[in-house]
ROTOR-935178 format. One line per field, with one value per residue: residue number from 1; x negated, y negated, z of N, C-alpha, C in turn. Coordinates in Angstrom, 2 decimals, padded with zeros to 5 digits. Last residue first. Layout:
<rs>
num = [NUM; ...]
n_c1 = [X; ...]
n_c2 = [Y; ...]
n_c3 = [Z; ...]
ca_c1 = [X; ...]
ca_c2 = [Y; ...]
ca_c3 = [Z; ...]
c_c1 = [X; ...]
c_c2 = [Y; ...]
c_c3 = [Z; ...]
</rs>
This chain:
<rs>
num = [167; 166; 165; 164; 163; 162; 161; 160; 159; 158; 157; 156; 155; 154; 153; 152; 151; 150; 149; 148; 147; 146; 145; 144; 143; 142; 141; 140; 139; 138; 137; 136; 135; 134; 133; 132; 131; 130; 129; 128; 127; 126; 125; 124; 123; 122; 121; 120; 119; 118; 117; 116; 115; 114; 113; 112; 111; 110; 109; 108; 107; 106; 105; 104; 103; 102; 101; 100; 99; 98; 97; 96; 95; 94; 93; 92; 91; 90; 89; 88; 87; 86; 85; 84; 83; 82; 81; 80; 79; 78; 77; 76; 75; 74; 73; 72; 71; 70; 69; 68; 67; 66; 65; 64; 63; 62; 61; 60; 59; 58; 57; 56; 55; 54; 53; 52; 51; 50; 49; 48; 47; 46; 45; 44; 43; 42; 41; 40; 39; 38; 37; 36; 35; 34; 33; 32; 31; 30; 29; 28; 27; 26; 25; 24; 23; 22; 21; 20; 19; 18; 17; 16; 15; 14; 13; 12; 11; 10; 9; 8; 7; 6; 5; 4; 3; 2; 1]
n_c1 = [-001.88; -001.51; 000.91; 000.56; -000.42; 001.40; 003.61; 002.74; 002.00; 004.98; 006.03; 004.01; 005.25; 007.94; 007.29; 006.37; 008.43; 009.89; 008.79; 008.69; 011.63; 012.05; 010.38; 011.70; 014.98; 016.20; 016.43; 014.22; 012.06; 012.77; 015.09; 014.74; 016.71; 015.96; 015.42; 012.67; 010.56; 012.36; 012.65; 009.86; 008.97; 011.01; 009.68; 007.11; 007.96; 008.54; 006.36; 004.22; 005.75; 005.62; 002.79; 002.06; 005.19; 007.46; 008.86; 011.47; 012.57; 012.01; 009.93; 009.28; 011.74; 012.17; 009.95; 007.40; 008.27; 008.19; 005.66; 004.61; 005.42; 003.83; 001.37; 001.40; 001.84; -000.51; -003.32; -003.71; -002.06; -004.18; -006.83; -008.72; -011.26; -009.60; -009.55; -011.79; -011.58; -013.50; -012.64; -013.84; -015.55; -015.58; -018.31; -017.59; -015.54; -016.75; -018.87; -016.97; -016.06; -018.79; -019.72; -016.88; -014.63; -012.61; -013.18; -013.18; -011.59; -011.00; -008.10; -007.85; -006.96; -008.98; -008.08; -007.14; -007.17; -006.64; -003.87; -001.55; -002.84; -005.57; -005.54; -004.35; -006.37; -008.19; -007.30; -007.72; -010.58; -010.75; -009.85; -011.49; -013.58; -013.11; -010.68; -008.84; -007.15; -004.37; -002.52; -000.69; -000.38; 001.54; 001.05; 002.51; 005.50; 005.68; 005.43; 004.33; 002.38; 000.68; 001.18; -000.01; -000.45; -001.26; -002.65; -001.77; -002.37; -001.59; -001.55; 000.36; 002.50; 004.70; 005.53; 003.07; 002.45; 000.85; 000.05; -000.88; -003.63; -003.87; -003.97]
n_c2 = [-037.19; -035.89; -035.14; -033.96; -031.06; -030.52; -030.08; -027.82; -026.10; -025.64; -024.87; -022.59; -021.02; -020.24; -018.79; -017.11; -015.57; -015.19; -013.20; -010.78; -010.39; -009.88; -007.23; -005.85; -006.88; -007.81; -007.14; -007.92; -006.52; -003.82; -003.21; -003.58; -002.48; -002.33; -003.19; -003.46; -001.76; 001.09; 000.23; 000.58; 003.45; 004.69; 004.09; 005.48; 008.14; 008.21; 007.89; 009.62; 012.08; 012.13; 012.00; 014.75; 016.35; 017.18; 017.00; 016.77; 015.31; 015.55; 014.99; 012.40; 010.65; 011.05; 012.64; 011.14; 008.54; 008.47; 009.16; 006.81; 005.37; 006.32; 006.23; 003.16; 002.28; 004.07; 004.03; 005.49; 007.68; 009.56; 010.23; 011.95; 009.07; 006.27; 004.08; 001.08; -001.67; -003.91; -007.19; -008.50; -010.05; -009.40; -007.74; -005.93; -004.43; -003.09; -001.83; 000.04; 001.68; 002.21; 004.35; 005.65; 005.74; 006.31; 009.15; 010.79; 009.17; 007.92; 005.69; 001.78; -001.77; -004.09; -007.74; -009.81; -009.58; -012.01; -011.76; -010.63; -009.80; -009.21; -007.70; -005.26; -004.65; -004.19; -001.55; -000.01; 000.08; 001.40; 003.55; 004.73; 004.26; 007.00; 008.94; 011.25; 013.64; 013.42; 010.83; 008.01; 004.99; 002.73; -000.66; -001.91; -002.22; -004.55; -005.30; -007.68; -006.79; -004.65; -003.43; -000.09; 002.54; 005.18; 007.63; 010.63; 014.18; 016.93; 020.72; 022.49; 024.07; 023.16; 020.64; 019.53; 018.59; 016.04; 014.12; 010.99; 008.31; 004.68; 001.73]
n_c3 = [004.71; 006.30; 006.14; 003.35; 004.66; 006.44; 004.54; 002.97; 005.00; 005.43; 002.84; 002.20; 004.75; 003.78; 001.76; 002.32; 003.80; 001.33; 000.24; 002.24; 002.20; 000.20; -000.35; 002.26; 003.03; 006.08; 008.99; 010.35; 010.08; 011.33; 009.48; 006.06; 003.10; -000.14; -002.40; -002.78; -001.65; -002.41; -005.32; -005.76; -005.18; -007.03; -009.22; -008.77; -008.96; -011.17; -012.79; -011.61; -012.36; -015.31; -015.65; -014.52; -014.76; -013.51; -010.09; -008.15; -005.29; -002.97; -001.91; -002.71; -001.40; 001.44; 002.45; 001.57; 002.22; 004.71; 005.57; 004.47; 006.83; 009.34; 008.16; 008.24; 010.88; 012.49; 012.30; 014.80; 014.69; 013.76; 015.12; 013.85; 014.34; 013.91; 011.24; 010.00; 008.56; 006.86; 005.45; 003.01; 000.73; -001.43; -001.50; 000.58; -000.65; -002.63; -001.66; -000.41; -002.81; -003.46; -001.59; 000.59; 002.33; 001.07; -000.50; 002.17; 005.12; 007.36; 007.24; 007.26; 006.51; 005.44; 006.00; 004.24; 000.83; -001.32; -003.92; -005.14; -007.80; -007.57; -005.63; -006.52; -008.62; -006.95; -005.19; -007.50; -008.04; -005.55; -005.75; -008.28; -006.18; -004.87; -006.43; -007.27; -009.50; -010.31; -008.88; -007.83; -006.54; -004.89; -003.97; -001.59; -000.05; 002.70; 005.19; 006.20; 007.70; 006.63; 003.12; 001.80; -000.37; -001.43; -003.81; -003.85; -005.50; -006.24; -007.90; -009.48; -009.75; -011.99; -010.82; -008.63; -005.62; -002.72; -000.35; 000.35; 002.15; 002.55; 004.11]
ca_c1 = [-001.93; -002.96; 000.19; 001.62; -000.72; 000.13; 003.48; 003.10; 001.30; 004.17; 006.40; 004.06; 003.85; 007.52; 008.12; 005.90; 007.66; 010.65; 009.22; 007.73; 010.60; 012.97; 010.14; 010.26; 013.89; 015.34; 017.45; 015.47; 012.09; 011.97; 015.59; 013.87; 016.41; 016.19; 016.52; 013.53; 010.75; 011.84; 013.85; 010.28; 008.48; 011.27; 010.89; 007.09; 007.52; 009.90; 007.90; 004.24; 005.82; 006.69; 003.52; 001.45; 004.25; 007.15; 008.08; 010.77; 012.02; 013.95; 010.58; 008.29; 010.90; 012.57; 011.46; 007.77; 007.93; 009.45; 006.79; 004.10; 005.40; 005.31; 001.33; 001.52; 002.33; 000.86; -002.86; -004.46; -001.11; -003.12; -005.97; -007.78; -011.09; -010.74; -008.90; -011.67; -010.88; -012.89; -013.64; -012.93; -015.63; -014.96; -018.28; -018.46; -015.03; -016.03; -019.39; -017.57; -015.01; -018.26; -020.02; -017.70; -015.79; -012.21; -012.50; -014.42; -011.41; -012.87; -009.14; -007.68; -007.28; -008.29; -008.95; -008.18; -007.01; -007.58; -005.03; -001.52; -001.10; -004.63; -005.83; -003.87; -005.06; -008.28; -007.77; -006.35; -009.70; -011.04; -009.10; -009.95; -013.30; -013.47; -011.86; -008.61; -008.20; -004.89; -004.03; -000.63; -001.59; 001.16; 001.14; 001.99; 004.28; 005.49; 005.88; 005.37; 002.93; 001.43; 000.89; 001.35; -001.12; -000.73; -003.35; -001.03; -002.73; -001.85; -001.76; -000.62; 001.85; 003.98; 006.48; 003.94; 002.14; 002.29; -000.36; -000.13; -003.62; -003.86; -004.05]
ca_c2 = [-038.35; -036.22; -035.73; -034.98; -032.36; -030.68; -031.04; -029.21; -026.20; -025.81; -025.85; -023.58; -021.35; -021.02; -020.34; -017.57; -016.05; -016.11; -014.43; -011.81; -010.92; -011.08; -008.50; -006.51; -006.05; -008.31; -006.80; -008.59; -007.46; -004.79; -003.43; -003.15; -003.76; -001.43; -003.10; -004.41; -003.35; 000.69; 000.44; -000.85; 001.69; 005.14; 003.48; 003.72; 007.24; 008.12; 007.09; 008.49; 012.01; 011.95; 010.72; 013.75; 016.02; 018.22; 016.62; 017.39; 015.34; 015.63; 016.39; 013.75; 010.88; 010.59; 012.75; 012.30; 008.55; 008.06; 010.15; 008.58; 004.75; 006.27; 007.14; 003.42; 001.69; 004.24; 003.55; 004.13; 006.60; 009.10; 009.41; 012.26; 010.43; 007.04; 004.76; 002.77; -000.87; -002.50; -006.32; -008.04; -010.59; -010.26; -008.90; -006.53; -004.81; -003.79; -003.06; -000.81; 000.45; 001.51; 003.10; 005.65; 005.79; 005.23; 008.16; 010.16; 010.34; 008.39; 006.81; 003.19; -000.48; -002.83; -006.30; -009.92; -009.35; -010.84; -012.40; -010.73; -010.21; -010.28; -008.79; -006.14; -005.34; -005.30; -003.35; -000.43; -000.22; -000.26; 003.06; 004.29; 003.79; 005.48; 008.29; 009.87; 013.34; 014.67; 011.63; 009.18; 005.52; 003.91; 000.09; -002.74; -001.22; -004.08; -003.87; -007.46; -007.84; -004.73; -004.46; -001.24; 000.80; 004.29; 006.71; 009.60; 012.94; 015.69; 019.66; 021.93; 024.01; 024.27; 021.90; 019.36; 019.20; 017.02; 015.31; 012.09; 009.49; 006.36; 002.64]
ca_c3 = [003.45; 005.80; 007.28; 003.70; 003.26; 007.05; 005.65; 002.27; 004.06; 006.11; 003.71; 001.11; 004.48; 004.92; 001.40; 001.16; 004.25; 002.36; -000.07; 002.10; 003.68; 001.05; -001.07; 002.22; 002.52; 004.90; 007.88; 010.43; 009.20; 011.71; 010.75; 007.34; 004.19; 001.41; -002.22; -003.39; -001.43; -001.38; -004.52; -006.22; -004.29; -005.66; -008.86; -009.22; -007.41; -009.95; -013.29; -011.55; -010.89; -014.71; -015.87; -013.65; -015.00; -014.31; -010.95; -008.94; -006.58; -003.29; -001.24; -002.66; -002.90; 000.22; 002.71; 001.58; 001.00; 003.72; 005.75; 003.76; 005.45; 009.09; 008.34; 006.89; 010.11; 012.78; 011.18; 014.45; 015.63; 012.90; 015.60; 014.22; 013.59; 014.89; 012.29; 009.87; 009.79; 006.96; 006.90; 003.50; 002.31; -001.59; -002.62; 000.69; 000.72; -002.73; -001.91; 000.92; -001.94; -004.38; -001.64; -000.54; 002.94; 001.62; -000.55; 001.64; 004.00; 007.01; 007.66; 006.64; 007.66; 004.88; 006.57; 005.52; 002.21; -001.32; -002.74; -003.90; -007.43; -008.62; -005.29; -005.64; -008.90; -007.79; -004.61; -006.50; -008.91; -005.91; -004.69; -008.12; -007.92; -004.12; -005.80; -006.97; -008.60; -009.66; -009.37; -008.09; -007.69; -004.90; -004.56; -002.82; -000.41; 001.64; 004.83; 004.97; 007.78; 007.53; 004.07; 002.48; 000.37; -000.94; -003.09; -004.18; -003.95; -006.97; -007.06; -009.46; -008.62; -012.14; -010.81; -009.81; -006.31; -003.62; -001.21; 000.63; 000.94; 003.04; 002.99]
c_c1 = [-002.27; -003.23; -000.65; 001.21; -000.24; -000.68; 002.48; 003.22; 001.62; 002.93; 005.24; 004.90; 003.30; 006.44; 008.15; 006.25; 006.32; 009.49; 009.71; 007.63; 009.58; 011.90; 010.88; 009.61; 012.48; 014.58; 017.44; 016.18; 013.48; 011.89; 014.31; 014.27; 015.70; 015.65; 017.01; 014.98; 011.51; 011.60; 013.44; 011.88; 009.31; 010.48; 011.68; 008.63; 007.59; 009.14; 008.27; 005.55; 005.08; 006.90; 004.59; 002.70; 003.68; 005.69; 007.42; 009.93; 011.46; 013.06; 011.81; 008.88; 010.34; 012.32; 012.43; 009.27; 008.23; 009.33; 007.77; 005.00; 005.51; 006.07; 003.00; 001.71; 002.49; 001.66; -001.27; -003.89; -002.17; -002.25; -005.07; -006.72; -009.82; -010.31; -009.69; -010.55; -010.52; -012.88; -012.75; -013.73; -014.34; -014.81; -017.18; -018.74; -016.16; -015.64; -018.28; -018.29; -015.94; -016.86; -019.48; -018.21; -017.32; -013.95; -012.77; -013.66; -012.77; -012.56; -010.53; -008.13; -006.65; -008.26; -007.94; -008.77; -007.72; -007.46; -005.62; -002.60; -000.92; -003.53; -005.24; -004.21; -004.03; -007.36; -007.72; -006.34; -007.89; -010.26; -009.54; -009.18; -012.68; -013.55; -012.12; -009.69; -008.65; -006.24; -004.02; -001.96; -001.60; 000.64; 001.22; 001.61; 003.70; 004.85; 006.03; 006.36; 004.13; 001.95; 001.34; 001.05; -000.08; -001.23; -001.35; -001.99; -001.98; -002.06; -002.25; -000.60; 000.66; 002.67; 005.86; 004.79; 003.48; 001.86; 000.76; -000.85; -002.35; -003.46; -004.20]
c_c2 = [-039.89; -037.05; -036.32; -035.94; -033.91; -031.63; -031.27; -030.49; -028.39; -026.20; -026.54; -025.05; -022.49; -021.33; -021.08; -018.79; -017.03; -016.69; -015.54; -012.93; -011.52; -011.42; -009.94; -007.45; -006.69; -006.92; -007.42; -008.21; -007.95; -005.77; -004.45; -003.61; -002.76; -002.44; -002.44; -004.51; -003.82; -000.79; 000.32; -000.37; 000.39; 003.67; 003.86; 003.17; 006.02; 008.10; 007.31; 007.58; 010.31; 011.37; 010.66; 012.43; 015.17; 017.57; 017.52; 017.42; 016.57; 015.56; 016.79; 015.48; 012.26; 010.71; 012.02; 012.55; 010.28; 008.63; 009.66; 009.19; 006.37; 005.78; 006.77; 005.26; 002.52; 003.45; 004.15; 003.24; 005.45; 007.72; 008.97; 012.05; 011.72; 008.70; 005.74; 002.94; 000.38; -002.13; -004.54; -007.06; -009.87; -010.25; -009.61; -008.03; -006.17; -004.86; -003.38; -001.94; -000.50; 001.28; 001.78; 003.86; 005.60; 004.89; 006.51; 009.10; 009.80; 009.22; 006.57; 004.36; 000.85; -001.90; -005.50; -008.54; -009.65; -010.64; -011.40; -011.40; -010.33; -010.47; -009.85; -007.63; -005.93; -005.51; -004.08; -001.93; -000.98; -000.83; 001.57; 003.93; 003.61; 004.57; 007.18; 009.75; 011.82; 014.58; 012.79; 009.47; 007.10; 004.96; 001.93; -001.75; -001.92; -003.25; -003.47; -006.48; -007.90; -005.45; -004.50; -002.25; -000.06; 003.00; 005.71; 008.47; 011.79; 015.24; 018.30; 020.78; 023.61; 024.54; 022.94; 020.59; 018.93; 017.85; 015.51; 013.03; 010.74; 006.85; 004.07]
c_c3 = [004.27; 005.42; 007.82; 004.83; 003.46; 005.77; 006.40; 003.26; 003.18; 006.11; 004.35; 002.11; 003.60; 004.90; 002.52; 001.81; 003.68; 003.56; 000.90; 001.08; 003.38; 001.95; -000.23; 001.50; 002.30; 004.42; 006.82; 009.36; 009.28; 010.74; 011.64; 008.35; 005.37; 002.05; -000.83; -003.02; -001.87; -000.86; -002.88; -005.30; -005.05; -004.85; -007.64; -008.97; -007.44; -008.89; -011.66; -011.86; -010.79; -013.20; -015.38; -013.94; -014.57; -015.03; -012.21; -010.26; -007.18; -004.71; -002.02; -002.54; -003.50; -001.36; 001.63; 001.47; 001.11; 002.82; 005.58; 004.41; 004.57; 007.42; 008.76; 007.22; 008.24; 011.38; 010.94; 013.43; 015.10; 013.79; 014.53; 015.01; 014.54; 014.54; 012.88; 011.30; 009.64; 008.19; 006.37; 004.66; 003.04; -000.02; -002.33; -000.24; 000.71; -001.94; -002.27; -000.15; -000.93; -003.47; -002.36; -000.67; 001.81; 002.55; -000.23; 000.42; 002.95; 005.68; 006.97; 007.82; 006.82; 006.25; 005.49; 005.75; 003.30; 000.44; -002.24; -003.09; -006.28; -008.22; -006.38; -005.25; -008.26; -007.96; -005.21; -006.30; -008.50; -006.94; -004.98; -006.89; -007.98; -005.54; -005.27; -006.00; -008.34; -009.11; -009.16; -008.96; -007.14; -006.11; -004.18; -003.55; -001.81; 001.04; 003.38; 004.82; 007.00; 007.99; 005.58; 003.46; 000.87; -000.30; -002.33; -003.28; -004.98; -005.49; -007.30; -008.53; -008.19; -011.15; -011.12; -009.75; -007.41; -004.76; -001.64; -000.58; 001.30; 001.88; 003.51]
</rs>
């Protein structure tokens, strides 16, 4: 997880919470704000967890944010470890700090946003074109939903034969 910056057309400023698996590459979400807290980064978490399970680790920065008490009892009630990056080591959290400079270059930079809702519509369809329709050279030329369906489906196999074995 990590935090970009942008501003609207009249130069108001916004942050964009992000979150991308590193296994997947999937971006599971991105929560545009003009102000975005450790609350709303849980808030995040929950809904990830509904549609995704609940993670092994969160790796992030020290932004306060990600350092507040309400994500750490988050982290804490559903047994997730936190992996802070070492203060001004961006290469710690290489995976999603290359992620935010898609997103920039793509989205952020070629857009123009005239309101918080607007700049939420075309980022929301800037990440669904991102996992849905752009293949990842590391993911064997699978986009990220392919990838992690597919890896779904190896697991449920795999899963079904260790059952089976049992039996």
């Amino acid at each position: 997880m990590d935090f970009v910056s942008d501003e609207l057309f009249d130069g108001h400023r916004f942050r964009a919470l992000t979150a991308v698996d590193d296994y997947t590459r999937e971006c599971l979400a991105i929560k545009p704000g003009r102000s975005l807290r450790g609350p709303d980064v849980a808030a995040v978490m929950d809904r990830q967890v509904e549609d995704h399970g609940v993670p092994a680790r969160l790796q992030r920065d020290n932004g306060s944010e990600f350092i507040s008490k309400v994500l750490d009892r988050w982290a804490y009630d559903h047994g997730v470890v936190m992996d802070f990056s070492r203060p001004g080591k961006p290469t710690d959290n290489a995976l999603v700090e290359s992620f935010n400079g898609s997103l920039r270059d793509e989205c952020l930079n070629v857009n123009w946003f005239l309101s918080m809702e607007d700049a939420r519509q075309k980022i929301e369809a800037w990440r669904i074109e991102y996992n849905e329709f752009r293949p990842h050279s590391s993911l064997g030329d699978l986009t990220p939903q392919q990838f992690a369906r597919q890896n779904s489906e190896r697991s449920q196999r795999q899963e079904s034969l260790l059952l089976a074995g049992a039996a």
